[in-house]
C-alpha positions in Angstrom: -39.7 45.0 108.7 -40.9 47.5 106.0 -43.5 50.2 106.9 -46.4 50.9 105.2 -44.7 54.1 103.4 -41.8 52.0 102.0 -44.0 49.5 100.7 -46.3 52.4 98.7 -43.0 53.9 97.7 -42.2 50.4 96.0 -45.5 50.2 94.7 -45.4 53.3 93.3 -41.9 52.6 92.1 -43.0 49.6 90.5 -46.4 51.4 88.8 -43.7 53.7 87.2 -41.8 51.3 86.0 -45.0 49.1 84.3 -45.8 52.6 82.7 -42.7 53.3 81.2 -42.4 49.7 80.2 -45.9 50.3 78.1 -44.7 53.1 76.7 -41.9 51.0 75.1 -44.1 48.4 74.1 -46.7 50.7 72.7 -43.3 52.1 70.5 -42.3 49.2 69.4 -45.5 47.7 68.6 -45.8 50.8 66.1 -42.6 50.4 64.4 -43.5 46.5 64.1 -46.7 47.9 62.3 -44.8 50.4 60.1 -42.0 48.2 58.9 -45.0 45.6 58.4 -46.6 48.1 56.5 -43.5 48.9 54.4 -42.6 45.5 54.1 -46.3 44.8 52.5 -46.1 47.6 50.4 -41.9 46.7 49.0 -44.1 42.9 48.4 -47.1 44.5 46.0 -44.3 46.5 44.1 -42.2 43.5 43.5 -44.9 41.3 42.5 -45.9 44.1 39.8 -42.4 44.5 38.8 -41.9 40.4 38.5 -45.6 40.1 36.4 -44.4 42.8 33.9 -41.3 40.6 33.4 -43.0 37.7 32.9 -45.8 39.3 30.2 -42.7 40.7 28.5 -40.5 37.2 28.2 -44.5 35.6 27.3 -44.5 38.2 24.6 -40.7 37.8 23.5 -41.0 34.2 23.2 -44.4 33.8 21.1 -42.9 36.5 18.8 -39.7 34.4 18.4 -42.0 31.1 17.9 -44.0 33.3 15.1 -40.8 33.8 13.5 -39.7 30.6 13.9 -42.6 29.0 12.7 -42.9 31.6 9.7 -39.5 30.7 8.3 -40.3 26.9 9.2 -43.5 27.0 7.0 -42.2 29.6 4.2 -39.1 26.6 3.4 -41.9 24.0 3.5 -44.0 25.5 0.8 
């Protein structure tokens, strides 16, 4: 049978290792944040980069209509 100092030592044992395991936890819960935070951040710079594209093919394209149109329109009259 255990005595009652062997059974605190386990406790205590155990309450060590329940800290430690928090301390883990609490690291890895920040580096979850940060590469969240990263991650978020990588999203709003692509989005930026893939509206710019977009304006810019918008803008190439109605200038090639204009021309288009122009040389359609200059041969008709």
């Amino acid at each position: 049978m255990t005595t009652p100092s062997s059974i605190e030592q386990r406790i205590a044992h155990l309450e060590g290792s329940f800290g430690q395991i928090d301390r883990r936890l609490t690291t890895l819960e920040q580096d979850v944040r940060s590469l969240r935070e990263e991650m978020h951040a990588r999203l709003d710079r692509l989005e930026g980069r893939i509206d710019r594209l977009i304006y810019w093919q918008l803008a190439l394209m109605g200038a090639i209509s204009a021309s288009i149109l122009a040389t359609v329109l200059s041969r008709l009259l």
